[in-house]
NUTI-669846 format. One record per atom (N, C-alpha, C, O, CB): residue number from 0; atom name; x, y, z. Coordinates in Angstrom, 3 decimals, padded with zeros to 6 digits. Glycine has a CB too. Layout:
N
 drenti nudren       xx       yy       zz
    NUM     CA        X        Y        Z
...
This chain:
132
 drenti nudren       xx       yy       zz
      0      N -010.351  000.448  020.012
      0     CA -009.715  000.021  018.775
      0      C -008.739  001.096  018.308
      0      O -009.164  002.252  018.282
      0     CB -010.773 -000.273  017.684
      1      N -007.369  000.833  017.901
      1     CA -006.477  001.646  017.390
      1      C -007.532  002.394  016.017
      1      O -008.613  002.007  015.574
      1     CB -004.973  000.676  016.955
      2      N -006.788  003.424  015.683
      2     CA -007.338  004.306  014.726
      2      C -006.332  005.304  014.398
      2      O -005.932  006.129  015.219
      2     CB -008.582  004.934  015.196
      3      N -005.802  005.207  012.837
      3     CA -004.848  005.975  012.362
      3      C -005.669  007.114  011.032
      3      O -006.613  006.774  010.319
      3     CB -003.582  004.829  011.811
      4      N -005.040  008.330  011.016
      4     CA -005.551  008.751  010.653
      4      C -004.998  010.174  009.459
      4      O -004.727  011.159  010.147
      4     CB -006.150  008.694  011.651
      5      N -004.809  010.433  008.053
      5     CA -004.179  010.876  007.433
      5      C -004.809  011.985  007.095
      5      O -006.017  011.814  007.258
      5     CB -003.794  010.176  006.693
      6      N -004.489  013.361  006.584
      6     CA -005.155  014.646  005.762
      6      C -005.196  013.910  004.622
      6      O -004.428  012.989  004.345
      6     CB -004.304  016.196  005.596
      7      N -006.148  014.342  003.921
      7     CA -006.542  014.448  002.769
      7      C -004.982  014.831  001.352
      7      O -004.623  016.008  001.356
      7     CB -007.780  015.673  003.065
      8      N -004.432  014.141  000.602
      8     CA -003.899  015.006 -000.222
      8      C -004.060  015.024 -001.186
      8      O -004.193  013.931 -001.736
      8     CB -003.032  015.112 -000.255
      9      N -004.160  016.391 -002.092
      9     CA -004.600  016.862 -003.098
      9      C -005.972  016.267 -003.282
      9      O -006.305  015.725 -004.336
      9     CB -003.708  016.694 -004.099
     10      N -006.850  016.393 -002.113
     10     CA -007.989  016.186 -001.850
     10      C -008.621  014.748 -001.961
     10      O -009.837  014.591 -002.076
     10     CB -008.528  017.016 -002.520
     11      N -007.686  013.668 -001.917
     11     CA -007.501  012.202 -001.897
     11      C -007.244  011.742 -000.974
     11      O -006.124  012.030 -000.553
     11     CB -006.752  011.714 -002.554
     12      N -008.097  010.780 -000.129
     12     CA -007.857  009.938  000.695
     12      C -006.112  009.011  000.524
     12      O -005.884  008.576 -000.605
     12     CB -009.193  009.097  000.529
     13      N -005.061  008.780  001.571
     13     CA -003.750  008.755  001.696
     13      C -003.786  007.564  002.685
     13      O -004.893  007.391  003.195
     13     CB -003.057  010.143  002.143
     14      N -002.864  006.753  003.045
     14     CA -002.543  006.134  004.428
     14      C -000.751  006.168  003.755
     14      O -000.092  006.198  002.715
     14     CB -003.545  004.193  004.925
     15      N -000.665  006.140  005.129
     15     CA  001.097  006.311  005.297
     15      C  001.677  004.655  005.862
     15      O  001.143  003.964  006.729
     15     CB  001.565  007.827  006.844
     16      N  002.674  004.395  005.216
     16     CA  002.810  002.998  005.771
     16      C  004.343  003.014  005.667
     16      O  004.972  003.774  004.929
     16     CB  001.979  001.691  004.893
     17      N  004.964  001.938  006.624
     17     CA  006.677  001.818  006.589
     17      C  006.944  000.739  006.623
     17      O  006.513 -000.107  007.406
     17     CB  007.529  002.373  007.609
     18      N  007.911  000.578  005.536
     18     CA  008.994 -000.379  005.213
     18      C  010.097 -000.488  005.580
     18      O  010.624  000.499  006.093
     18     CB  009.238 -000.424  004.284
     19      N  010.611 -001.340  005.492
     19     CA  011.980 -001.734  006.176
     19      C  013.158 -002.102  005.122
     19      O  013.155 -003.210  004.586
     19     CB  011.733 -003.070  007.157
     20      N  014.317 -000.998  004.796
     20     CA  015.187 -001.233  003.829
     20      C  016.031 -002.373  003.875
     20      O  016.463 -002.484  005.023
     20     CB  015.873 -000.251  003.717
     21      N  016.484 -003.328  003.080
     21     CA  017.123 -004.428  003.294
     21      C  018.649 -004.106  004.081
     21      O  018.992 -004.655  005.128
     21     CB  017.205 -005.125  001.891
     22      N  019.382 -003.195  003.404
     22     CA  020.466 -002.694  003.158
     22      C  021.073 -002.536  004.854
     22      O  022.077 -003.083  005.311
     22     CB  020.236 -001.337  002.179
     23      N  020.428 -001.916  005.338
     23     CA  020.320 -001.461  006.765
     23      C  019.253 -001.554  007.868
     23      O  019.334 -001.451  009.092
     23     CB  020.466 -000.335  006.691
     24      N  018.443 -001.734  007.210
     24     CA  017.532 -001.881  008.148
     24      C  016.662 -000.795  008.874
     24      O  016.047 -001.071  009.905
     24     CB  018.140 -002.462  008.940
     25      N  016.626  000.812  008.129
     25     CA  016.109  001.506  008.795
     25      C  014.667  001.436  008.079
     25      O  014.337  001.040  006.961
     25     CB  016.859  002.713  008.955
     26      N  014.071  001.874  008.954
     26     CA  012.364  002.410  008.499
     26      C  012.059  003.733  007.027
     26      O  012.696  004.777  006.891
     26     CB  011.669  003.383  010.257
     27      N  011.158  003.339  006.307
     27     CA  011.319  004.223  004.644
     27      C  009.763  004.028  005.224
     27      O  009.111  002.988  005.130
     27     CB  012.143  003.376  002.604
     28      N  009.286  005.378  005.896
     28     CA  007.615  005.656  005.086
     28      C  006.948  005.620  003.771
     28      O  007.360  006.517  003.037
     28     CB  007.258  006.799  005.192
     29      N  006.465  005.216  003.488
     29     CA  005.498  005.619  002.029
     29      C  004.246  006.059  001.657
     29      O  003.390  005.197  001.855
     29     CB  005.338  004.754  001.354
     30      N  003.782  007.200  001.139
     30     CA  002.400  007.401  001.611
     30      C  001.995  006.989  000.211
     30      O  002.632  007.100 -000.837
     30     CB  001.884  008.976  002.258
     31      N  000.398  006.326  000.504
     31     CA -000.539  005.487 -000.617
     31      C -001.771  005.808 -000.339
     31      O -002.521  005.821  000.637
     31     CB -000.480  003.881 -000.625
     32      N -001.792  006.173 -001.916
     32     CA -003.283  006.274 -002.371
     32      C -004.451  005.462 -001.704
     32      O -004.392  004.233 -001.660
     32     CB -003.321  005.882 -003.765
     33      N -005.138  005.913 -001.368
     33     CA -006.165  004.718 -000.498
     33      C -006.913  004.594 -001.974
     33      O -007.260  005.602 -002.589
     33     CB -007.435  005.367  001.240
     34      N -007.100  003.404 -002.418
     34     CA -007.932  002.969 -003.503
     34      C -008.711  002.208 -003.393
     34      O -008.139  001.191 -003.786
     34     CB -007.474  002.587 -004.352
     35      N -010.202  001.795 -002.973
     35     CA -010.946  000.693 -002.931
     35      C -011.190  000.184 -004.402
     35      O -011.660 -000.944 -004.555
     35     CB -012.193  000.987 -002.177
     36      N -010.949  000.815 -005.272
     36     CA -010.979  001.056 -006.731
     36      C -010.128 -000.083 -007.641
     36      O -010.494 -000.563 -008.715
     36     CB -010.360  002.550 -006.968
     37      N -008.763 -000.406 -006.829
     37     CA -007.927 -000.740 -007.013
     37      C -007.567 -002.531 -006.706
     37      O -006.899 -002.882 -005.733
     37     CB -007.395  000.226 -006.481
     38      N -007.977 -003.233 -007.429
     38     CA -008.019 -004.373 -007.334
     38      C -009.546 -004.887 -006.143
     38      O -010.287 -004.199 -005.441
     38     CB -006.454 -004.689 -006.923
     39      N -009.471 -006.433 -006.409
     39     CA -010.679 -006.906 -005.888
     39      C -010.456 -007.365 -004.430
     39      O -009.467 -006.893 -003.869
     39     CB -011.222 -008.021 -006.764
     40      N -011.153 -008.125 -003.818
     40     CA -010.495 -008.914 -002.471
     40      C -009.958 -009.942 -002.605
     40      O -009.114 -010.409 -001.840
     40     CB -011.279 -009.280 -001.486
     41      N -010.675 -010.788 -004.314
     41     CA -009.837 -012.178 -004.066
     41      C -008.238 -011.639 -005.574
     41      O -007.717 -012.589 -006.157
     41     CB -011.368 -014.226 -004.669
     42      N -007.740 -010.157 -005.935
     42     CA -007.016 -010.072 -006.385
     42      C -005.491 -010.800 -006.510
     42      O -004.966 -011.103 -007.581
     42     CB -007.232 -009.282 -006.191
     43      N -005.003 -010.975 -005.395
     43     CA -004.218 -011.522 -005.522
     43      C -002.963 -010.666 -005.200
     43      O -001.838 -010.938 -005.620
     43     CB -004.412 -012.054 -006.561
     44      N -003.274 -009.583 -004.394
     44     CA -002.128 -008.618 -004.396
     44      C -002.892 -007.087 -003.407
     44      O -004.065 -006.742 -003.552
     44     CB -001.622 -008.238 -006.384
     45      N -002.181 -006.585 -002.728
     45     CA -002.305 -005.885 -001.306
     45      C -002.165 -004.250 -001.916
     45      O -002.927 -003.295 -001.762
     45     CB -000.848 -006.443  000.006
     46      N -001.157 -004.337 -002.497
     46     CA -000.577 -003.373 -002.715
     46      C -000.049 -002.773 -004.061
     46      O -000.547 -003.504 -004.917
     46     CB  000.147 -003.537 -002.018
     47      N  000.509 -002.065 -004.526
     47     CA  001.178 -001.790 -005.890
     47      C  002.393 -000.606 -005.434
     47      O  002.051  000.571 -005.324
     47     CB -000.113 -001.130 -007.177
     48      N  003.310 -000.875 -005.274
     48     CA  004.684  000.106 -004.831
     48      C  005.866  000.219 -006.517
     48      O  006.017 -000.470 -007.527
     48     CB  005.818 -001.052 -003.083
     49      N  006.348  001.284 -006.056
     49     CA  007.259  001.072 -007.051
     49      C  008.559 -000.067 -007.262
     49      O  009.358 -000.213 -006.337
     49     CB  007.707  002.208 -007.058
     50      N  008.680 -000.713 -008.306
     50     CA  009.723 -002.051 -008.377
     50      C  010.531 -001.863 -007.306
     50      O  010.401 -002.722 -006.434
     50     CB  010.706 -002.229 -009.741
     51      N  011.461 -000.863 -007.062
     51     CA  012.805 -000.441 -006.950
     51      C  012.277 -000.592 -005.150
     51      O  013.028 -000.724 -004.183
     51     CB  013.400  001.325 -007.870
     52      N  011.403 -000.550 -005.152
     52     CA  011.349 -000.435 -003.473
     52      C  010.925 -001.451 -003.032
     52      O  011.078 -001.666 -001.830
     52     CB  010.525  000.580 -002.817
     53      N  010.278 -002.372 -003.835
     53     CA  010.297 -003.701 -003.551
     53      C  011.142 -004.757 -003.220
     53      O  010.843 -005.783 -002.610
     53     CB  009.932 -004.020 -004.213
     54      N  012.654 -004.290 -003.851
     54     CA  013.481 -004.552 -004.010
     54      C  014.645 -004.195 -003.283
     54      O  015.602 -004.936 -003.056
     54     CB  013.399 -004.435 -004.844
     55      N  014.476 -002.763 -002.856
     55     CA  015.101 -001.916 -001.981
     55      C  014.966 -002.441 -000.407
     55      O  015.654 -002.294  000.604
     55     CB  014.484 -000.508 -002.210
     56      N  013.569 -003.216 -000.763
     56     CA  013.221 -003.843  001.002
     56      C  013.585 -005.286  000.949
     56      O  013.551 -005.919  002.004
     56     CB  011.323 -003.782  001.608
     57      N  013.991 -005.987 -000.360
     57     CA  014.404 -007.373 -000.190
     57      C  012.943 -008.197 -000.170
     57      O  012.640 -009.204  000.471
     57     CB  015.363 -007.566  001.273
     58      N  012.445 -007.695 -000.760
     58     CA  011.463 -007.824 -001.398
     58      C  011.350 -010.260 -002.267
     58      O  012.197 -010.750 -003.014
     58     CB  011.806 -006.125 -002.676
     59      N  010.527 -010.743 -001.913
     59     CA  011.312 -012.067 -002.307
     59      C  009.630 -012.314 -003.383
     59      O  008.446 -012.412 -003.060
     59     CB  011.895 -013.565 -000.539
     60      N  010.416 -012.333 -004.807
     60     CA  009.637 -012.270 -005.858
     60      C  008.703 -013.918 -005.549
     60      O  009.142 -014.981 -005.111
     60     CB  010.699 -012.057 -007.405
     61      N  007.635 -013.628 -005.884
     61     CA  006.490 -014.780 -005.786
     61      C  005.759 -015.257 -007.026
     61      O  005.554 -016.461 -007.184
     61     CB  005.374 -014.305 -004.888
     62      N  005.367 -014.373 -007.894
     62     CA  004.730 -014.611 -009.406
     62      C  004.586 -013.006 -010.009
     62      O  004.840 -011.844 -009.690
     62     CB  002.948 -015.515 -009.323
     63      N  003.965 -013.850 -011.165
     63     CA  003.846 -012.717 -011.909
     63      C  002.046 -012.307 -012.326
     63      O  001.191 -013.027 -012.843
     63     CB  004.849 -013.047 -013.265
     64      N  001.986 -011.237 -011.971
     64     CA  000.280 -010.933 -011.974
     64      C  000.067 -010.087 -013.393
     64      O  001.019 -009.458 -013.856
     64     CB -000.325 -009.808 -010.405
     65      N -001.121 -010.100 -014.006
     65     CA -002.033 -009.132 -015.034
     65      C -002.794 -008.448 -014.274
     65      O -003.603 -008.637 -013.365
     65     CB -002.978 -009.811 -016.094
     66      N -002.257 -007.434 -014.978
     66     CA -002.893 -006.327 -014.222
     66      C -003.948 -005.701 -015.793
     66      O -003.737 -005.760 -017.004
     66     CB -001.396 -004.990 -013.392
     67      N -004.859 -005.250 -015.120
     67     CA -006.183 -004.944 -016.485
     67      C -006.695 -003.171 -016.239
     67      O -007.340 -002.467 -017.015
     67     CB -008.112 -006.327 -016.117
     68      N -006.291 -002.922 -015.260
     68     CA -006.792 -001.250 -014.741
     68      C -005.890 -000.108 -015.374
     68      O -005.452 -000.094 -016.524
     68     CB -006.602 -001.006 -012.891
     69      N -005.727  000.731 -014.503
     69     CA -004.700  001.995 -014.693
     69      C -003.471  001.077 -015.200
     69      O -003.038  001.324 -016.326
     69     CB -004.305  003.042 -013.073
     70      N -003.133  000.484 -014.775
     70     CA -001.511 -000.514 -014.639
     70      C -002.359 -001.851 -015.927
     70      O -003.042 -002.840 -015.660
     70     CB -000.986 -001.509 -012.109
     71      N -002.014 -001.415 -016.991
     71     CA -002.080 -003.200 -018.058
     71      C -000.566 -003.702 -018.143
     71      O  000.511 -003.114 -018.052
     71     CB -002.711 -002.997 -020.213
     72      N -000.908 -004.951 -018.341
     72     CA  000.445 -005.644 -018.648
     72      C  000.618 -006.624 -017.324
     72      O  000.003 -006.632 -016.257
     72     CB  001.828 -004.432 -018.835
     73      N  001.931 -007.622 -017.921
     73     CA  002.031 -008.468 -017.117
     73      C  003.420 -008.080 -015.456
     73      O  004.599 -007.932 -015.778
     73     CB  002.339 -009.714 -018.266
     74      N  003.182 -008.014 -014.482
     74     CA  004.226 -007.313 -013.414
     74      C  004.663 -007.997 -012.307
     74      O  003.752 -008.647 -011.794
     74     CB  003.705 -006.145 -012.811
     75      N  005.783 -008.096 -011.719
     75     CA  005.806 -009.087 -010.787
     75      C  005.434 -008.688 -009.159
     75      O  005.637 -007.601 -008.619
     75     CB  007.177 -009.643 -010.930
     76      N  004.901 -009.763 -008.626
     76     CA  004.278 -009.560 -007.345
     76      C  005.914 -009.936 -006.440
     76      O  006.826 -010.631 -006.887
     76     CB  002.652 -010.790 -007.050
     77      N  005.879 -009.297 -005.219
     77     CA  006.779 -009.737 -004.379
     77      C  006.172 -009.872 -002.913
     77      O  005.248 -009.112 -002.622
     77     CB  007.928 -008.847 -004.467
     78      N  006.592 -010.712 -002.051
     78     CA  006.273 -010.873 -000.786
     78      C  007.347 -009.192  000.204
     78      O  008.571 -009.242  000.327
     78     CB  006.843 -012.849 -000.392
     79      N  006.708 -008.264  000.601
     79     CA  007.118 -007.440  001.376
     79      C  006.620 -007.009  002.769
     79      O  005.408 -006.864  002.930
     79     CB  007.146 -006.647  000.721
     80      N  007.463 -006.798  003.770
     80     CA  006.993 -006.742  005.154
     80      C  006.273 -005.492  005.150
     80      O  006.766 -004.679  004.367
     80     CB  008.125 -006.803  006.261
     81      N  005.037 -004.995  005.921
     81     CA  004.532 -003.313  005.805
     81      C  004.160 -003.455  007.070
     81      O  003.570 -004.367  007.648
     81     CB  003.216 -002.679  004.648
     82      N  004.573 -002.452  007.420
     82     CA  003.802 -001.782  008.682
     82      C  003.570 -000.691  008.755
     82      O  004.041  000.237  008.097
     82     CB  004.262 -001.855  009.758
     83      N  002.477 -000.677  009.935
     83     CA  001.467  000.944  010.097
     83      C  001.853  000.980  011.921
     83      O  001.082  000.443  012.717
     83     CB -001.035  000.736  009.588
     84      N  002.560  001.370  012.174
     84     CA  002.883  000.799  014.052
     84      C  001.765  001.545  014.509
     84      O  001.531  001.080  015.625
     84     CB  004.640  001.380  015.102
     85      N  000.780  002.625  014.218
     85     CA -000.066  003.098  015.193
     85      C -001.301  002.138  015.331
     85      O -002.156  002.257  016.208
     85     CB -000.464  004.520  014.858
     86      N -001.291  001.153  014.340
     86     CA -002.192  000.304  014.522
     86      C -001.906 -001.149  014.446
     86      O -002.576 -001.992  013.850
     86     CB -003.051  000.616  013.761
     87      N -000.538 -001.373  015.308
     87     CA -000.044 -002.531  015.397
     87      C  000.221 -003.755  014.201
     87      O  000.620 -004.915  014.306
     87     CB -000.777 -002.885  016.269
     88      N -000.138 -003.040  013.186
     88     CA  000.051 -003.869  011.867
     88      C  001.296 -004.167  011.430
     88      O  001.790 -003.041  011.382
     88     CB -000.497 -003.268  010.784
     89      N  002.165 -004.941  011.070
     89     CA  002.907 -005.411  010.642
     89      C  003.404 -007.229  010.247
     89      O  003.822 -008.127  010.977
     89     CB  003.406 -004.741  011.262
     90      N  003.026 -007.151  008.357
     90     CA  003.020 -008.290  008.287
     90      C  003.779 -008.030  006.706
     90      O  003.959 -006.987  006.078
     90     CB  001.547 -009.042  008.598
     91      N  004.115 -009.429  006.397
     91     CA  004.822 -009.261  004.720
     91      C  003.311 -009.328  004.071
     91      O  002.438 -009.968  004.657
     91     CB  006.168 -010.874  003.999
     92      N  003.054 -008.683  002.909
     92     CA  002.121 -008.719  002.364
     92      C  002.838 -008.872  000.567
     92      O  003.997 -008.586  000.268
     92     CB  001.215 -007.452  002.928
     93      N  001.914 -009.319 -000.265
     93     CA  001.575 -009.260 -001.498
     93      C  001.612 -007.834 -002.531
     93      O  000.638 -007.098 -002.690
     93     CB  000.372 -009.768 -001.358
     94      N  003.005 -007.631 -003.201
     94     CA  002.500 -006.121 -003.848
     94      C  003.515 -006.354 -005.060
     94      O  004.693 -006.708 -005.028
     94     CB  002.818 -004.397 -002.736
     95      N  002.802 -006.087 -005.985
     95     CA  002.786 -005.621 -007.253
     95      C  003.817 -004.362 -007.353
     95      O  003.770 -003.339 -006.669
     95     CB  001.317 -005.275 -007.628
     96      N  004.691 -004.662 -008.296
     96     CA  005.492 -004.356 -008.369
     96      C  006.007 -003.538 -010.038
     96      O  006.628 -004.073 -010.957
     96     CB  005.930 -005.381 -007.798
     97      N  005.463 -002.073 -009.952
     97     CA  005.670 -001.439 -011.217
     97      C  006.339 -000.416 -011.664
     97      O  006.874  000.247 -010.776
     97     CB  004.836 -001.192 -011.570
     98      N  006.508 -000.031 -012.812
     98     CA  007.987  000.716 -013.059
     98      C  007.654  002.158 -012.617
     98      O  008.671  002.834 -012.467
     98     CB  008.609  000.693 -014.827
     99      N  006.068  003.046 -012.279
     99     CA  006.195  004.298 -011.727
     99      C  005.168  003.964 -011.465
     99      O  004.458  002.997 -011.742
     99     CB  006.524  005.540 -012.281
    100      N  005.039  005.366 -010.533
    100     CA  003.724  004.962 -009.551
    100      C  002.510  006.644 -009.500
    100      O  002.952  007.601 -010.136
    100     CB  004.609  004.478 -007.446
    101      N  001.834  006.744 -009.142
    101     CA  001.076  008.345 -009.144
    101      C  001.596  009.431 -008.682
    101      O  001.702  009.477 -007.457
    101     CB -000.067  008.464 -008.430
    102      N  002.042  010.542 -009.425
    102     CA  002.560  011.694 -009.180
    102      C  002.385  012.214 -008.105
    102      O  001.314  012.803 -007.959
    102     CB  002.301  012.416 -009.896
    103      N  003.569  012.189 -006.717
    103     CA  003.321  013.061 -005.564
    103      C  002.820  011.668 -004.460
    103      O  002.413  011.864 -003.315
    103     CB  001.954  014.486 -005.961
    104      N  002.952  010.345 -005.064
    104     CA  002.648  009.121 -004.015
    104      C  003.609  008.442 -004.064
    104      O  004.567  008.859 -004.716
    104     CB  001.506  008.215 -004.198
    105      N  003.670  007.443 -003.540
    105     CA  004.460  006.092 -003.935
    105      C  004.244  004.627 -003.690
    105      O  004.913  003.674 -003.291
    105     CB  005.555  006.180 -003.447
    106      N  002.539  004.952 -004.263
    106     CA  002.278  003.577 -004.707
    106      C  000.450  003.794 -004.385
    106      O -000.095  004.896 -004.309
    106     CB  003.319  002.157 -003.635
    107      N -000.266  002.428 -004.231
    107     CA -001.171  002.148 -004.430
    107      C -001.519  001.519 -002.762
    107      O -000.762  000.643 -002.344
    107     CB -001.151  001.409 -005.719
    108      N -002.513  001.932 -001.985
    108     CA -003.021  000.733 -001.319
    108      C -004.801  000.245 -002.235
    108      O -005.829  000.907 -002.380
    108     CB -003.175  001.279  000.653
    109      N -004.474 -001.014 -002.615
    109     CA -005.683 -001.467 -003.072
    109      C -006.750 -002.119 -002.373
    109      O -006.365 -002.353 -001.227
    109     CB -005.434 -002.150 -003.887
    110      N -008.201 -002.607 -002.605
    110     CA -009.043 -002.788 -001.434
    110      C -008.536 -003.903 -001.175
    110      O -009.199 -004.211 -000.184
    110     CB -010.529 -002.761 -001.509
    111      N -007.750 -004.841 -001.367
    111     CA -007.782 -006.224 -000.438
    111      C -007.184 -005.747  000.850
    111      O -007.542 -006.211  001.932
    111     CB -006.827 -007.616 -001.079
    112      N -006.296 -004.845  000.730
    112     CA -005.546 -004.227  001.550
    112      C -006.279 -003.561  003.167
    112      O -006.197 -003.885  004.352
    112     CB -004.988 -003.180  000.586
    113      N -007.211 -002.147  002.131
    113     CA -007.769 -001.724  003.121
    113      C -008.945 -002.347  003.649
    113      O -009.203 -001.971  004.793
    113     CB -007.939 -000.641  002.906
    114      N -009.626 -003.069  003.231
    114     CA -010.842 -004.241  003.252
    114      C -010.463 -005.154  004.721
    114      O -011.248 -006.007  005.135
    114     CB -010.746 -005.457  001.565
    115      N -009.382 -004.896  005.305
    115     CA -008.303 -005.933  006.750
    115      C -008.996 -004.819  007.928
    115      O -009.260 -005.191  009.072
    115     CB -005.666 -005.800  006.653
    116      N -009.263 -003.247  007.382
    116     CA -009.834 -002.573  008.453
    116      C -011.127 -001.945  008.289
    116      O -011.819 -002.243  007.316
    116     CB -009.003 -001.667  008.851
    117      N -011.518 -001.101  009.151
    117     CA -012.634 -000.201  008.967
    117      C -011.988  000.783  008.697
    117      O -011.138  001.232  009.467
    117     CB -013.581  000.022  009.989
    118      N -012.338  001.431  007.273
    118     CA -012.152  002.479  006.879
    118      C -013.159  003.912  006.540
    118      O -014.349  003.779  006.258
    118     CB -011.623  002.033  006.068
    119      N -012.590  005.052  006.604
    119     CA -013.023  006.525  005.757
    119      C -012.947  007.890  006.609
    119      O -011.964  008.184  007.289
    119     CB -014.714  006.446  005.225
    120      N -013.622  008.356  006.541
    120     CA -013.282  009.902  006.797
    120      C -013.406  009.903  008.714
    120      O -012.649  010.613  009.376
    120     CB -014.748  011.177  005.794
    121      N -014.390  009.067  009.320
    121     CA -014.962  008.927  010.598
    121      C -015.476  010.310  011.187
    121      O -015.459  010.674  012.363
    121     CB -013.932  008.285  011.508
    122      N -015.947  011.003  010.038
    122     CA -016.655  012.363  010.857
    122      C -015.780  013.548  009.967
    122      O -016.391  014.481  009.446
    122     CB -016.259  012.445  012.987
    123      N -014.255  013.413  009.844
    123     CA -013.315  014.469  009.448
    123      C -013.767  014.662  007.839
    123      O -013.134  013.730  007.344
    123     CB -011.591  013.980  009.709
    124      N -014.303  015.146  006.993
    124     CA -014.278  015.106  005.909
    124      C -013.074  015.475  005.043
    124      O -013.218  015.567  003.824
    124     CB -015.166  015.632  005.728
    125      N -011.375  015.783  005.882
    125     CA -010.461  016.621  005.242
    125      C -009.402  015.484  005.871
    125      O -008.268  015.895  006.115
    125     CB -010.398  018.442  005.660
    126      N -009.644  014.357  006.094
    126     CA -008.474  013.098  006.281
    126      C -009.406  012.058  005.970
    126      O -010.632  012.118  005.881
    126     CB -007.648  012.834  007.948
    127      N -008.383  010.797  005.774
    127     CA -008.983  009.720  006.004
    127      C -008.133  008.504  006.995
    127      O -006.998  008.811  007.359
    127     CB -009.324  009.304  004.641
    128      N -008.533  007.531  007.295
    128     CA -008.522  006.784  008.397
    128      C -008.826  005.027  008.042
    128      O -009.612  004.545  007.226
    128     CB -009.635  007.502  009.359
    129      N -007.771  004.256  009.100
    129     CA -008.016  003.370  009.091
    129      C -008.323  002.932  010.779
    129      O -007.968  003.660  011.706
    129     CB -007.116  002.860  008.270
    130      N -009.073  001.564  010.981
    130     CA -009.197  001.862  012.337
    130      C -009.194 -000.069  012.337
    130      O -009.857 -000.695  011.509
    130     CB -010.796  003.072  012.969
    131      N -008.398 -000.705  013.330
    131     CA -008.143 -001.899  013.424
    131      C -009.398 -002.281  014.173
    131      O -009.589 -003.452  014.502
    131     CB -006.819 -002.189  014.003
């Protein structure tokens, strides 16, 4: 089974994921908070990125979600492509779409998200990991 695997930052579990800019078409990494914390499974949303990059990827608006956690208020969800290529993932997913995101990240992966793999440390206590 593929198995990707991130350091720890600022002592927080991370996964790194890439997007695809509309504009041109090159690849934009983003590294995200691994949050199981962060929405439910039947939420309604994958992810939480900043607007501008939602948008930046051509991003094709779908509804508008309530959000009740860290993030209140009402925000719009967009359909966006993500991929992780070390673990063959790449699909448009569901993400929430808000005006800033956690200092030193750029954005949220929430559990519906990571809940698609087996996740956590797998032995390393100083990274964390997803494993298809």
């Amino acid at each position: 089974m593929p198995r990707a695997q991130w350091p720890l930052r600022n002592g927080r579990p991370n996964i790194e994921i890439v997007l695809t800019l509309a504009l041109d078409g090159k690849p934009s990494p983003r590294t995200l908070l691994a949050d199981t914390g962060a929405g439910s499974r039947q939420a309604g949303f994958d992810l939480i990125l900043d607007e501008d990059d939602c948008v930046l990827c051509g991003g094709l608006h779908l509804f508008t979600a309530t959000l009740r956690g860290a993030y209140k208020g009402a925000f719009p969800v967009y359909s966006v492509r993500v991929d992780l290529p070390s673990l063959g993932f790449a699909k448009p997913l569901r993400v929430v779409g808000v005006p800033s995101v956690p200092p030193g990240l750029d954005g949220i992966a929430c559990f519906g998200f990571l809940n698609r793999f087996q996740y956590g440390n797998f032995g390393d206590r100083d990274s964390f990991g997803l494993e298809a």
